[in-house]
Every structure is written in structure tokens, then in C-alpha cells.
Backbone bond lengths (Angstrom), bond angles and torsions (degrees), N, CA, C in turn:
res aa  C-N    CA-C-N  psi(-1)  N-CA   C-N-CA  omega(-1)  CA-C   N-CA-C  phi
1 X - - - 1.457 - - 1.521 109.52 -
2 X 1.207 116.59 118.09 1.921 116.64 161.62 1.331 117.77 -102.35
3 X 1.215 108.05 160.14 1.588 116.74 169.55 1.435 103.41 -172.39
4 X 1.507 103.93 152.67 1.799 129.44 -146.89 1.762 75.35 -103.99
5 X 1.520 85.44 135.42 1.265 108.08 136.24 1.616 125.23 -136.50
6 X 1.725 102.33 114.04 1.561 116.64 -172.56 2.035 99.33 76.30
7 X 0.841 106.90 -129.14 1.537 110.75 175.06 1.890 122.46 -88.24
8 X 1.597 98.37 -16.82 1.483 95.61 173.75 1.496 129.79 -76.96
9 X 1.458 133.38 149.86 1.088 98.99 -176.99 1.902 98.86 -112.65
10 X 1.633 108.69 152.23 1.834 94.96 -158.55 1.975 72.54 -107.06
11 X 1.521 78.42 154.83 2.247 71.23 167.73 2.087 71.16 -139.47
12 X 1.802 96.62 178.02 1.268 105.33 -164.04 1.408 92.49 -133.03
13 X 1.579 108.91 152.75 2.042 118.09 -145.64 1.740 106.58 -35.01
14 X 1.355 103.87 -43.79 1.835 103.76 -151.18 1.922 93.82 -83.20
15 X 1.397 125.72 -5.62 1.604 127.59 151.54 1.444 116.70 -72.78
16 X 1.127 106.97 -45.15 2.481 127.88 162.89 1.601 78.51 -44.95
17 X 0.759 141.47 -94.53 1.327 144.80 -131.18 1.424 108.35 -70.10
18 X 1.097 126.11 -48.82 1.373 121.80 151.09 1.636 133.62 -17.14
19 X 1.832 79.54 -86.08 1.232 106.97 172.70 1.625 122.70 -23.47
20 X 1.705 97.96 -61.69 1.161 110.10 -165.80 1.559 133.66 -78.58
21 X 1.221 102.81 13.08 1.462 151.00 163.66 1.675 106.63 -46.21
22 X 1.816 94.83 -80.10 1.213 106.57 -170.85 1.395 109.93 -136.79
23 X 1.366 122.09 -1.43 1.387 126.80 174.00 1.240 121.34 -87.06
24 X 1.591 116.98 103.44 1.955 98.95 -165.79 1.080 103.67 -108.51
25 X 1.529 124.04 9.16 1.512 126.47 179.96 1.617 101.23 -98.80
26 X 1.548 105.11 6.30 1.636 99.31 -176.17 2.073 103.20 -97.83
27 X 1.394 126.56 -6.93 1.118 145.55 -166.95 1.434 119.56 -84.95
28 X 1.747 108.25 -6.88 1.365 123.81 157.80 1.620 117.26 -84.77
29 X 1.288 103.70 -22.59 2.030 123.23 -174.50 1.883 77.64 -102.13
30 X 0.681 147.17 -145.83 1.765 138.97 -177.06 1.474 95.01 37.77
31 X 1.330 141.23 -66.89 1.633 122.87 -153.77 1.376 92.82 -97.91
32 X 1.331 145.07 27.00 1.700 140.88 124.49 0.861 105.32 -74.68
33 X 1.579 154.93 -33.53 0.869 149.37 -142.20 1.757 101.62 -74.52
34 X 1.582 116.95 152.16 1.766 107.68 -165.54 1.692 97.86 -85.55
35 X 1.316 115.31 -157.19 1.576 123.61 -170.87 1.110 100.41 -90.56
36 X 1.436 128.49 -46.24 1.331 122.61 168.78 1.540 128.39 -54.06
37 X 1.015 106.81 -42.14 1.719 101.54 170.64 1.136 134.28 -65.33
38 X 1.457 113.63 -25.32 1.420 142.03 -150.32 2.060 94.98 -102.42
39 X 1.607 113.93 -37.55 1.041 148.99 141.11 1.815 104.21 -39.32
40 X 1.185 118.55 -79.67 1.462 122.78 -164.03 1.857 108.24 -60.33
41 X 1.357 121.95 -49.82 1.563 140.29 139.67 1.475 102.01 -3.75
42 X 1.695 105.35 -91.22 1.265 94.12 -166.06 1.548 115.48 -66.29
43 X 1.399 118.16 -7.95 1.646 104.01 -175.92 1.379 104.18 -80.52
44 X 1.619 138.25 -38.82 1.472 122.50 162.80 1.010 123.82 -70.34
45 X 1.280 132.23 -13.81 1.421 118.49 172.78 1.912 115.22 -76.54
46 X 1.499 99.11 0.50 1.787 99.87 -171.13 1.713 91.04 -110.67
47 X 1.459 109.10 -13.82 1.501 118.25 177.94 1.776 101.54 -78.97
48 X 0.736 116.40 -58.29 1.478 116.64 178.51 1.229 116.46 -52.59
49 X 1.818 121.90 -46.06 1.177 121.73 150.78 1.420 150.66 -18.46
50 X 1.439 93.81 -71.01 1.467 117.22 141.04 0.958 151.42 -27.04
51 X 1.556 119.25 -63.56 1.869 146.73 144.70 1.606 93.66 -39.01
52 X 1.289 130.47 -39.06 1.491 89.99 -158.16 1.499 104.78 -122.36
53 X 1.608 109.16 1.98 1.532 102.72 171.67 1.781 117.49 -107.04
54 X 1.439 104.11 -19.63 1.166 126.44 159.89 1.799 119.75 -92.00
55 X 0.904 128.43 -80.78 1.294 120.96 -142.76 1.991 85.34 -97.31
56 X 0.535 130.02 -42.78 2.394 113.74 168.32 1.603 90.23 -53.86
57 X 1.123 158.65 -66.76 1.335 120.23 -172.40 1.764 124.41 -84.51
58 X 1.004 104.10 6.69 1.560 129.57 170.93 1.834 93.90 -55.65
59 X 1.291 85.38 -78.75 1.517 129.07 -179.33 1.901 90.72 -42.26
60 X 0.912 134.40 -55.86 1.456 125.60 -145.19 1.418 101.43 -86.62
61 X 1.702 109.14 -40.41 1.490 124.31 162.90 1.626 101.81 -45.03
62 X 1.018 133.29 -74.83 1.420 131.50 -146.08 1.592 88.23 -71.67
63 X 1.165 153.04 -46.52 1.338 158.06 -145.66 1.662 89.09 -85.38
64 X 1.210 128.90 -39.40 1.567 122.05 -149.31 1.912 93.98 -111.65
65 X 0.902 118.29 8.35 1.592 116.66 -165.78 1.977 98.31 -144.30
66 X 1.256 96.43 -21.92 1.863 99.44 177.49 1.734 91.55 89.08
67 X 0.662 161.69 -15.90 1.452 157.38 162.92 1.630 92.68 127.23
68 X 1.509 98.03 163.34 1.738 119.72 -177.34 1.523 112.50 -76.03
69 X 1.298 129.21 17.72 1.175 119.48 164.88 1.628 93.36 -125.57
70 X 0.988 136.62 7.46 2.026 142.24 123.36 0.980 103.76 -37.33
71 X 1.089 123.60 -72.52 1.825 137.86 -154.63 1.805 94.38 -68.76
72 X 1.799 107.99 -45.50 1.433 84.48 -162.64 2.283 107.65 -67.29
73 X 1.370 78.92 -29.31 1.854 81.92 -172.30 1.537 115.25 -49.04
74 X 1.810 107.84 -43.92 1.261 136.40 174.26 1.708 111.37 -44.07
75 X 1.597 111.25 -37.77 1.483 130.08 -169.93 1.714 97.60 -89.02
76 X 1.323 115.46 -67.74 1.369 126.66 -162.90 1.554 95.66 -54.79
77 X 1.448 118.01 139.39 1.515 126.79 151.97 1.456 111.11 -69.61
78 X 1.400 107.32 161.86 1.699 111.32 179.49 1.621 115.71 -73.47
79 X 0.595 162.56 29.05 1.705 164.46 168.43 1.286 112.25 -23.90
80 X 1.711 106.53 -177.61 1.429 125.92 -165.38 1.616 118.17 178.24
81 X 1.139 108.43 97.51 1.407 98.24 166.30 1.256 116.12 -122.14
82 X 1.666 92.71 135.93 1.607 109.11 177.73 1.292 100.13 -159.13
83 X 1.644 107.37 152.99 1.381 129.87 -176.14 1.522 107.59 53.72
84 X 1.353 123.74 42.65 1.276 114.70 -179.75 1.471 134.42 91.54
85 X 1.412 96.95 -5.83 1.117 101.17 -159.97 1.567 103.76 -129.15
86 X 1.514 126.93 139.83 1.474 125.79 162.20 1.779 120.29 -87.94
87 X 1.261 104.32 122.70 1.337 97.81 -175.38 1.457 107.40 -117.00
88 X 1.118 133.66 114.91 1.929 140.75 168.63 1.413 122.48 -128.79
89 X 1.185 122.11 109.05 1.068 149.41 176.57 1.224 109.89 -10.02
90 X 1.608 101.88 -65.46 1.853 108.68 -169.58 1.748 101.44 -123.28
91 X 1.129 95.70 157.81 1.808 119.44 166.55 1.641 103.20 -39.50
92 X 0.964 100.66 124.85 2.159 96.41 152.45 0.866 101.29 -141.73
93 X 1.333 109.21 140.57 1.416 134.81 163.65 1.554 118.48 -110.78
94 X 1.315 119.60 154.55 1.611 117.28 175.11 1.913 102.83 -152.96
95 X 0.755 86.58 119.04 1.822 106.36 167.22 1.475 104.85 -124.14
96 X 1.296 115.05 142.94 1.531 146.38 -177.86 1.555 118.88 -170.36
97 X 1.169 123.46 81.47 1.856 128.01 171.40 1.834 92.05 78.97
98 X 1.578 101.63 -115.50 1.293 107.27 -173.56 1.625 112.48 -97.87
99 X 1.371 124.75 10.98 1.522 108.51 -175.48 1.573 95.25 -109.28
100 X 1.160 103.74 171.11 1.582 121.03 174.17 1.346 129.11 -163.59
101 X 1.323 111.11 111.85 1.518 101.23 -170.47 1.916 111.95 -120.00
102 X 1.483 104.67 118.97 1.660 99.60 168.33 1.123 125.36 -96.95
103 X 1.441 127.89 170.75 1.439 119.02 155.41 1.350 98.28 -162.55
104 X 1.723 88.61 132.20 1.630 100.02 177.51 1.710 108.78 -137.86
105 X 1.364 117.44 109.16 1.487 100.62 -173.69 2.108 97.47 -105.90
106 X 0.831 103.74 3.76 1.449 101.85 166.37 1.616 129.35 -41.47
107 X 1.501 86.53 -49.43 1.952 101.39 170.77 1.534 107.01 -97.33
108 X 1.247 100.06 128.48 1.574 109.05 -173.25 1.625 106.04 -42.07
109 X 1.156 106.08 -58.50 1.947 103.39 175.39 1.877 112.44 -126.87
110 X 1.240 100.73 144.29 1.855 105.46 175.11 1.504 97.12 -67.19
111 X 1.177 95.29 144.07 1.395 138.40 157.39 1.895 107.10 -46.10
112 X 1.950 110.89 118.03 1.078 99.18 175.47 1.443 117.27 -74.18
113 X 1.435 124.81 -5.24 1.616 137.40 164.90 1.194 108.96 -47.19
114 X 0.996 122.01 -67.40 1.845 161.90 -162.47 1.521 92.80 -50.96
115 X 1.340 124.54 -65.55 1.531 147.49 -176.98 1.688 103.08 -41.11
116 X 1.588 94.29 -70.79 1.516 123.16 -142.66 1.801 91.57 -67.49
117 X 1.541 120.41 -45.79 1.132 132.97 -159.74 1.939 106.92 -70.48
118 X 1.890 92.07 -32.59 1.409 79.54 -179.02 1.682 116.46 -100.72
119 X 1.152 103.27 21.48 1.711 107.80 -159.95 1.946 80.30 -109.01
120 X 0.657 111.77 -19.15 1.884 115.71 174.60 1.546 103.65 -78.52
121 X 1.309 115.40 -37.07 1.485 114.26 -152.47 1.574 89.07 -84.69
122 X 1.584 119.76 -38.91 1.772 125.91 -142.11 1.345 103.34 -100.59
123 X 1.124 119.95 164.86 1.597 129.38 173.38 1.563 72.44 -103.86
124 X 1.440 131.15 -74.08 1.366 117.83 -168.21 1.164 120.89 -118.93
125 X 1.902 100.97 164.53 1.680 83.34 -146.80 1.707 86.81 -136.80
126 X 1.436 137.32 156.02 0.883 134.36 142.64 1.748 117.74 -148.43
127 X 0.891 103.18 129.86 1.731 111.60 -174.91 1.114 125.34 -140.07
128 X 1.301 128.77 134.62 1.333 120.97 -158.11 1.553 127.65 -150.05
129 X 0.901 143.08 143.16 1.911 134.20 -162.57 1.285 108.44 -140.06
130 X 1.243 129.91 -164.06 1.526 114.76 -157.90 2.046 106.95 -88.45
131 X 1.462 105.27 -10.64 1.088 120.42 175.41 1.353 121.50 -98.62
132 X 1.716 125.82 -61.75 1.174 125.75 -177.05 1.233 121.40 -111.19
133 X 1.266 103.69 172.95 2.128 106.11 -173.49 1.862 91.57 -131.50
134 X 1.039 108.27 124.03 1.478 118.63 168.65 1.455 127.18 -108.24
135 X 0.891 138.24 83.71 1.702 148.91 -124.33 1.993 92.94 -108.52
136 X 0.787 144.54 170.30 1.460 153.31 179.16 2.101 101.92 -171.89
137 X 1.552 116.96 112.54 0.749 118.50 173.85 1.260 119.69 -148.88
138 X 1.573 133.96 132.62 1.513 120.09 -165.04 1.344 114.14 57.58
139 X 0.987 126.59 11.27 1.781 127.48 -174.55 1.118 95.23 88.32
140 X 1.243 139.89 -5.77 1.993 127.44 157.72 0.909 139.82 -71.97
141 X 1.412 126.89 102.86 1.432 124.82 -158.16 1.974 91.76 -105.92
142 X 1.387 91.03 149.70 1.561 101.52 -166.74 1.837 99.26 -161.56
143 X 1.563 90.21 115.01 1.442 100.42 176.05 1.693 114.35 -92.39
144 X 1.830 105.24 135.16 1.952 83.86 175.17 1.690 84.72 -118.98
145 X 1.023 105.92 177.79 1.591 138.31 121.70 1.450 155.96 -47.02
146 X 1.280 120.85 77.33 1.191 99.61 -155.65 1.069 131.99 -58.14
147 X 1.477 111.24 -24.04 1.643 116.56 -176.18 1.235 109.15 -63.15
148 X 1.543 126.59 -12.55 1.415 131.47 -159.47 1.705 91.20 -96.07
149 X 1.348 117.73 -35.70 1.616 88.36 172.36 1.603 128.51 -82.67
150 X 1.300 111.19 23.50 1.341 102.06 166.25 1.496 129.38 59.38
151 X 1.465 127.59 26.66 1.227 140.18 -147.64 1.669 95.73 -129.11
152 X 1.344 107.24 140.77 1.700 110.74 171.11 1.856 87.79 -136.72
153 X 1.489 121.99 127.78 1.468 116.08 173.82 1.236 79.78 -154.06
154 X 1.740 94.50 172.03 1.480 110.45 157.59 1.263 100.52 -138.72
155 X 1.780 127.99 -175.16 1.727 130.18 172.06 1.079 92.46 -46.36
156 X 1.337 141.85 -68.14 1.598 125.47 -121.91 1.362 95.58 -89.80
157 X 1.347 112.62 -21.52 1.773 109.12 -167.33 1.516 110.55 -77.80
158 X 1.607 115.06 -30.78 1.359 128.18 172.53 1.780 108.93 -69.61
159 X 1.483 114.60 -55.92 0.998 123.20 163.42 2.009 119.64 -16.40
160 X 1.725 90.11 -68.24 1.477 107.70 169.67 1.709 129.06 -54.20
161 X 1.472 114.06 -36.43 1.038 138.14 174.40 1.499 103.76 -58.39
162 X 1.570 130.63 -79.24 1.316 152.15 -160.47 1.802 101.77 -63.79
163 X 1.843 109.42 -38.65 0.920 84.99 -165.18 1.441 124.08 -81.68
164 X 1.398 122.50 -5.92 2.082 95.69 166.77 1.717 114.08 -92.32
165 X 1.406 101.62 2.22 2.155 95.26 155.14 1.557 90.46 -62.20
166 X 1.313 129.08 -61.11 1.476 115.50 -148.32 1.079 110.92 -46.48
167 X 1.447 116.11 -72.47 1.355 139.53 171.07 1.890 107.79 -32.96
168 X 1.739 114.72 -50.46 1.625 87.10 -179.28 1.426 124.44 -77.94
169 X 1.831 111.99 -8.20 1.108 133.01 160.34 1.940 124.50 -34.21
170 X 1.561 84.84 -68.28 1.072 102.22 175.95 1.964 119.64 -59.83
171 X 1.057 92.10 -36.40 1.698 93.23 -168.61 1.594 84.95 -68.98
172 X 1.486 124.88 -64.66 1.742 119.37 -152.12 1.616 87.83 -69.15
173 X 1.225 167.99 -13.19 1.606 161.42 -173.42 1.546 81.35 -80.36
174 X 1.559 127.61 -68.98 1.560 122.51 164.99 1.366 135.43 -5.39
175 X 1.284 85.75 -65.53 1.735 120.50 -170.75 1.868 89.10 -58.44
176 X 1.006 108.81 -83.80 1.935 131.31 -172.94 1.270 94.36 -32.55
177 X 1.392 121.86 -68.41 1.533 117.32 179.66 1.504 134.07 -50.37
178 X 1.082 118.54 -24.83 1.574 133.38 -166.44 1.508 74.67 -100.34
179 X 1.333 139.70 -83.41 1.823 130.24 -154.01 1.540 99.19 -56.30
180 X 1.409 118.29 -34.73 1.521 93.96 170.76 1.591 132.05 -73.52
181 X 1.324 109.57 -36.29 1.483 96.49 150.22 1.755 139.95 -55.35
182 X 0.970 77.86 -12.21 1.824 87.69 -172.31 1.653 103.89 -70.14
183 X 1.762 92.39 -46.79 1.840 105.84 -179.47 1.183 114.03 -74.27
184 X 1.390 114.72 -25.21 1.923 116.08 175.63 1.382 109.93 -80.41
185 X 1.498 109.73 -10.55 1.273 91.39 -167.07 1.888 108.27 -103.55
186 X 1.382 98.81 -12.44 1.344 124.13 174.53 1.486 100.43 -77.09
187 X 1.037 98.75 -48.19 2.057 100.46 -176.02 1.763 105.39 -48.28
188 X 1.485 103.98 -61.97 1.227 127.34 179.75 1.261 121.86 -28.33
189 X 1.290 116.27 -46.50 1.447 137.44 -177.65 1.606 117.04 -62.35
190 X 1.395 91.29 -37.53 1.681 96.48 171.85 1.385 124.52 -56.21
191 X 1.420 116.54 -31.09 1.063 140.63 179.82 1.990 109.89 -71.40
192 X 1.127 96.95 -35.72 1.936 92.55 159.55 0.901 113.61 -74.22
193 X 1.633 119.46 -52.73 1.292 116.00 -168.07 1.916 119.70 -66.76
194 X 1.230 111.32 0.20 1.556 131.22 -168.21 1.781 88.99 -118.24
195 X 1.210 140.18 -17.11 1.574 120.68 158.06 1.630 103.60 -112.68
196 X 1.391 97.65 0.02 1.647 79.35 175.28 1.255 128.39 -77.97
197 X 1.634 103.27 -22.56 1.893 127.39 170.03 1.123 93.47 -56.76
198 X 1.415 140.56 -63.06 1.739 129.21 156.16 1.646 106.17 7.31
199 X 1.762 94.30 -113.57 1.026 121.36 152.27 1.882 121.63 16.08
200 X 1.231 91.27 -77.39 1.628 110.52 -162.10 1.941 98.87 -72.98
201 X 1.218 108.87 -38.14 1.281 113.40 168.61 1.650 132.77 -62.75
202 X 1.401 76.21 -45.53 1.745 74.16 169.30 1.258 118.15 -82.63
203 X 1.348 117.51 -33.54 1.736 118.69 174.16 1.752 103.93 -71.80
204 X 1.422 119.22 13.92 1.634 118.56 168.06 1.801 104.67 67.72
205 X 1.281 112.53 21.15 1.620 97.39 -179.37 1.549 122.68 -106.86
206 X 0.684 132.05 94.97 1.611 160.69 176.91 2.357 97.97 -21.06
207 X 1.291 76.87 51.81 2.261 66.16 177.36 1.500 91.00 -137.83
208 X 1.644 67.58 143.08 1.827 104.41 -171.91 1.857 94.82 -69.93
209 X 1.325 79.99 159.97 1.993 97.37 -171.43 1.869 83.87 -72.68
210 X 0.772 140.66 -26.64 1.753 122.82 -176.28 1.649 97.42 -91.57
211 X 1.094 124.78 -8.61 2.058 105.07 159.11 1.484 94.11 -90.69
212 X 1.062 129.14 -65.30 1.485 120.84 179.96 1.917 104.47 -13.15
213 X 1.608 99.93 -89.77 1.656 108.77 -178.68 1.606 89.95 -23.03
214 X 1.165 113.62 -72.26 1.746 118.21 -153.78 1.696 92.46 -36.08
215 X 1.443 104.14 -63.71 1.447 93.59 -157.35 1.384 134.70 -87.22
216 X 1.673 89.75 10.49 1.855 106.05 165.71 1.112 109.54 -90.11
217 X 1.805 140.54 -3.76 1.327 151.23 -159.06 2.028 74.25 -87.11
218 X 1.228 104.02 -63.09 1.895 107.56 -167.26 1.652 92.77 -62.89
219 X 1.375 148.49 -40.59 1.270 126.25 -141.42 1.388 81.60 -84.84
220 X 1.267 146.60 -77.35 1.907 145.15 -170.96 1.353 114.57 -22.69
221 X 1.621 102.80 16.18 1.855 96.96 175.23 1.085 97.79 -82.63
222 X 1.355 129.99 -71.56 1.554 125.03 -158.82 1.353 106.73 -54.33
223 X 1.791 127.64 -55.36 1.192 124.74 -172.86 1.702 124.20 -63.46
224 X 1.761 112.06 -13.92 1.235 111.86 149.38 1.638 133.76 -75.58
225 X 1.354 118.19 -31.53 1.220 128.35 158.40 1.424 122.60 -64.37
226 X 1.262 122.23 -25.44 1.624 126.18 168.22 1.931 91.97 -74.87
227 X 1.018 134.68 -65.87 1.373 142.74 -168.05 1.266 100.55 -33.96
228 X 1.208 117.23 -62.32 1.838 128.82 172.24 1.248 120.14 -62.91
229 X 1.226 141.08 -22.78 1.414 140.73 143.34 1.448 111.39 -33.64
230 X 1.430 98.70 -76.64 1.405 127.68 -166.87 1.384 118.84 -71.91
231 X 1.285 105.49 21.65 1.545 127.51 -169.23 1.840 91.21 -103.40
232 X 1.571 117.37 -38.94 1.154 112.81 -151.31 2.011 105.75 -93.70
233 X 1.349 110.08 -7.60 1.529 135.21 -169.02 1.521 87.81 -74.69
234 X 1.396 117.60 136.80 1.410 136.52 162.10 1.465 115.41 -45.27
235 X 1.472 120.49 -26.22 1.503 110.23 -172.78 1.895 85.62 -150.50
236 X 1.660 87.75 144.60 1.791 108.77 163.88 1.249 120.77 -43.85
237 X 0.997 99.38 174.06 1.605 115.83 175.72 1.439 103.78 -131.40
238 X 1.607 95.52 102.22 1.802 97.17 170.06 1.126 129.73 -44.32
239 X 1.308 128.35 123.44 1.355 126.42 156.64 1.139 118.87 107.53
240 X 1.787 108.13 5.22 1.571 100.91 -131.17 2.070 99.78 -93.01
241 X 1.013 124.15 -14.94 1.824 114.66 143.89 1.551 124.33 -32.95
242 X 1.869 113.91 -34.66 1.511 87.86 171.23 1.527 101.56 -97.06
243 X 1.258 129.80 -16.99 1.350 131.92 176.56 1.587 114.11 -60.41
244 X 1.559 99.95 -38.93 1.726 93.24 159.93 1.316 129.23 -77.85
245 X 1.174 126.25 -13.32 1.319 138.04 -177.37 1.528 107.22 -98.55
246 X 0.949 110.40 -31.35 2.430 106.86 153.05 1.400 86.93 -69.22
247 X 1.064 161.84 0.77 1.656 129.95 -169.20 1.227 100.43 -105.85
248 X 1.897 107.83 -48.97 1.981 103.48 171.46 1.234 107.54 -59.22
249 X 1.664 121.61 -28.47 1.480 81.32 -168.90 1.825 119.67 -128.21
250 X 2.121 89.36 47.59 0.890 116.75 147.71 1.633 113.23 -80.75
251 X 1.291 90.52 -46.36 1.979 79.81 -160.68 1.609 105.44 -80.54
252 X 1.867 128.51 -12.86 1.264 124.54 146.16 1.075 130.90 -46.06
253 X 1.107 120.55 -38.56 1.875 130.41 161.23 1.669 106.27 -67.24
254 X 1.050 122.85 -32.58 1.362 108.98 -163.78 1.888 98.29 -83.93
255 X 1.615 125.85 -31.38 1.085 134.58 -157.72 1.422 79.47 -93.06
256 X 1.246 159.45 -24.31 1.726 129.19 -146.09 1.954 63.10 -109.72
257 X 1.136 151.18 -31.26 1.088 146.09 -134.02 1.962 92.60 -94.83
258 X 1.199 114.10 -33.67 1.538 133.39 -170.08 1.251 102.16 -91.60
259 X 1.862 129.23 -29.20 1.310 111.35 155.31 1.278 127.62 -39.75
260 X 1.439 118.95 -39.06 1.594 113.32 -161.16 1.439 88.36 -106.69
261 X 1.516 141.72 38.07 1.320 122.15 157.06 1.399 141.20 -80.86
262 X 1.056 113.83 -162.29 2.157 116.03 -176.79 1.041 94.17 -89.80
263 X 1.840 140.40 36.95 1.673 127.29 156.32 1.940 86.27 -113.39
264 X 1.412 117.81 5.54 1.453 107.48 178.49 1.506 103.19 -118.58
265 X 1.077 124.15 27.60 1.185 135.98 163.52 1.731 105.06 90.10
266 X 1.584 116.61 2.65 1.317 120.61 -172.95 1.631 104.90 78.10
267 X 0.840 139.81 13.55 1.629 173.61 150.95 1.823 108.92 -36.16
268 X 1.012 135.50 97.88 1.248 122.47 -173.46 2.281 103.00 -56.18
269 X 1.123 124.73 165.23 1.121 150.72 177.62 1.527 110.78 -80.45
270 X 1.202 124.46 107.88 2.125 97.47 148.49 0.950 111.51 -119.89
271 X 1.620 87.02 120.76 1.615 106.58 176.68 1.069 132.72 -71.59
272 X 1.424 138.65 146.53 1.367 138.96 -148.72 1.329 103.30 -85.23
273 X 1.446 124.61 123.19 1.417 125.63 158.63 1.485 115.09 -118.34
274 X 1.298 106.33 -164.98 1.411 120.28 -163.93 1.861 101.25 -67.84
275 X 1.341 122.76 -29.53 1.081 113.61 169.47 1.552 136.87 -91.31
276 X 1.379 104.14 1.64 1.704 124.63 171.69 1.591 89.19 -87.24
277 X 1.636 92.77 158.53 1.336 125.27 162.15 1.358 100.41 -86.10
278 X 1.481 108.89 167.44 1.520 108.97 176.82 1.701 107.41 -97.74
279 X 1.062 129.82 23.89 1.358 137.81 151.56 1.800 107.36 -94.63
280 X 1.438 119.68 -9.46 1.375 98.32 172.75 1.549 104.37 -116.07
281 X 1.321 118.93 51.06 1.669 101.48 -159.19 1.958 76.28 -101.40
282 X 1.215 119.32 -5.64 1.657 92.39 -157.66 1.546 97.32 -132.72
283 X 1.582 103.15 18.78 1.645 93.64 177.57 1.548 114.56 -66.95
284 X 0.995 114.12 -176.49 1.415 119.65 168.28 0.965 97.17 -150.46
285 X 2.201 108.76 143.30 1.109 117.22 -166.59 1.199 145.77 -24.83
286 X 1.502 109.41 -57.55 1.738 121.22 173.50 1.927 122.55 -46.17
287 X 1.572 96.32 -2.49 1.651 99.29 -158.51 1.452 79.18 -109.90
288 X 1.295 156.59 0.07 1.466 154.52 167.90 0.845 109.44 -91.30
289 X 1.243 129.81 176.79 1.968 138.60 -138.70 2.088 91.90 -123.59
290 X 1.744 91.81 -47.37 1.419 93.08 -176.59 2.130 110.22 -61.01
291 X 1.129 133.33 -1.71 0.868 119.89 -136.92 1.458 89.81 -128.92
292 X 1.588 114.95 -14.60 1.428 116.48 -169.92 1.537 82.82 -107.27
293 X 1.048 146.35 -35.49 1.057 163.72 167.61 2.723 96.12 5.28
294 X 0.491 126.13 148.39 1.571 121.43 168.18 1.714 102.87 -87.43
């Protein structure tokens, strides 16, 4: 949605976002824009980010698998311990690289063969029978008892237990991920605004390194929305940090380039520096004293 006030025209973030797409004559109305907005901008545009490279396949996982405490029930054998004792129906076994874990409570006690053969093979070890647990960790092998830990459970009761860690697990791993993009993506920006002085110099335009930042916060739309596409393709895209970083500061060249266009009357620009007020960053000549001058 936009709307003028006096001759300006104001549009509001999710029109910024648009805009800044394909509108490069809108990137002169963008560097009025205050700290907070410019601020609010980049926080949905790293939110949208987010939603669709993180949490839509988040989302598709949990929908296509029944959620990860499915998978864990699906994984876990049925068990039971009580009175000392572990009781499970069937054999499991687990191999992965160097760990290995058995359990067989069928035979009253494991085999010291059984033990010895896999505590050679494993960096880690756990094995277990209806009586003992034989643990191997760091090269520490440590036999317990089960009756000695004092425990009566079954799956579903552990199941019940674990499952709202998972779940608060999952939300704060959430949490960490989304604020770290927020800061990489804020970090990032510095990095236009530090070739955009490049940029701005050679195209002769007089803006301070904090409109620059401002207006590389708007150029990382497209090259974040390509990122999230290209998030979903079987293989990377080489290189593609400096390939996004030609794209801001393609469309920074194209916007300091749209300051001086035929919607400003063809009118040269003065650009705001350290010695303008920020009421003169957008006059154009004819509105100065020197210029009416004979």
C-alpha cells in the first residue's frame, strides 16, 4: 500500500520489498526512509528467508515422516525395565562408523567373547542383556548393573518423558538459527556498503557510507530471494556470495544511477554529505540560492 504525503510518495515495508525487486527509481524514497523501518525491512526480508529455506522443509519433514518423535518410536524397540531387570522382545543391533550398540536379554548373560570382540572393533561401545550394561567410552570401559540403577520404565514412558525436551529443543535450535541469520545478514550488508563507496565514487555521488549500508539493506532482496530458490536445486551454485554481492551492487549502481533521472526533471542530484543537512540531501539545483544566483 502507498500514500503521498505533500509530493512524497511513503509506501509501507511489504511495498519496499516489492519495489525493490525491480523498482530502482523507488531507492531514492528507501534512503528517507527512518532507522527503524529500514531496520524492520531487513528483519522480514531474513523472515521470509527463513520460512522458506528453513521452516517449509521443516514443515514438509514433519508432515511426510509424522514428526521426529514417530521416527524416534519407529527406531526405539519396545522394552521394559523392572525389578532389575531389562526385558525386550527382539535383538537390536546398531552399527554406525565406530560406535556399536547391542542388546540381547534373551540369554540370561552376554557372552565374555561377544564383549571382548566388540570393545576391540568400537571407539564406542554399549551392550546390554537382561542384567548388565557394558558401556565403552573414550577408551573407558565401565560395567553397571542394572538393578543398581534403580529404574522401572518402559518405551512409551521414556517416549513421554523426552518428548517436550524434543520439542523445546527444537524451537530454541529455531530460535539460534533465525537470530543468526538476522546478524549475518546485517554483517553482510556492510560489505555493500564498503564497495558501494567504490561504486558511489566513481559514479561521482556524494553518499555517506551510512546511506550506502541503508541502501544495500534494500539491494539483498533479489540476491536473497534467488538464495532461497536455489536453496531447493540438488547442487550449489559456485561462488555464489560474490555473485550475490555483483547483484547489490548492481542494483546500487542502477539506483544512485535513477537518482539523476527524467522522473527528477533530468535535474542533476545533491547528494547528501557530511556537510548538508538532511533537508538538503534531495534538493535540486533550481531550489538553492547559488543557482538562481545571475
Amino acid at each position: 500500500m502507498e500514500k503521498k504525503e505533500g509530493n512524497t510518495v511513503i509506501m509501507n515495508v511489504f511495498s519496499e520489498l516489492i519495489h525493490s525487486v525491480y523498482d530502482l527509481k523507488s531507492y531514492r524514497l528507501f534512503l528517507k526512509d527512518k532507522k527503524r523501518k529500514t531496520f524492520l525491512f531487513g528483519f522480514l526480508l531474513v523472515l521470509i528467508y527463513f520460512l522458506v529455506t528453513i521452516m517449509l522443509p521443516f514443515v514438509q519433514f514433519q508432515i511426510s515422516t509424522g514428526g521426529i518423535m514417530n521416527i524416534a518410536k519407529k527406531l526405539v524397540p519396545d522394552f521394559k525395565i523392572a525389578d532389575g531387570r531389562l526385558d525386550m522382545e527382539e535383538q537390536f543391533e546398531f552399527e554406525e562408523g565406530d560406535t556399536y550398540i547391542f542388546v540381547d536379554t534373551r540369554n540370561e548373560e552376554m557372552t565374555q567373547e561377544k564383549i571382548v570382540e566388540n570393545l576391540r572393533k568400537y571407539s564406542s561401545v554399549m551392550i546390554l542383556d537382561s542384567r548388565n550394561v557394558v558401556i565403552k567410552n573414550k577408551g573407558q570401559v565401565q560395567t553397571l548393573d542394572i538393578a543398581d540403577l534403580d529404574i522401572e520404565i518402559t518405551k512409551s514412558e521414556l517416549i513421554d518423558i523426552i518428548s517436550p525436551f524434543v520439542t523445546i529443543t527444537i524451537v530454541v535450535v529455531m530460535i539460534v538459527i533465525f537470530l543468526f541469520m538476522e546478524a549475518y545478514f546485517f554483517f553482510g550488508v556492510l560489505f555493500v556498503g564498503l564497495f558501494g563507496m567504490i561504486v558511489a565514487s566513481c559514479m561521482k555521488a556524494k553518499l555517506t557510507f551510512g546511506e550506502l549500508y541503508k541502501l544495500g539493506i534494500y539491494t539483498r532482496t533479489t540476491s536473497l530471494l534467488l538464495k532461497a530458490v536455489f536453496s531447493f536445486l540438488p547442487i550449489g551454485i559456485p561462488l555464489y556470495p560474490i555473485i550475490s554481492l555483483g547483484i547489490s551492487l548492481g542494483y546500487l549502481a542502477g539506483a544512485i544511477r535513477n537518482m539523476d533521472s527524467s522522473d527528477l526533471g533530468n535535474n542533476p542530484v545533491v547528494f547528501y554529505s557530511e556537510g548538508m543537512g538532511p533537508d538538503d540531501r534531495w534538493n535540486r539545483p533550481e531550489d538553492t540560492d547559488q543557482w538562481n544566483r545571475p
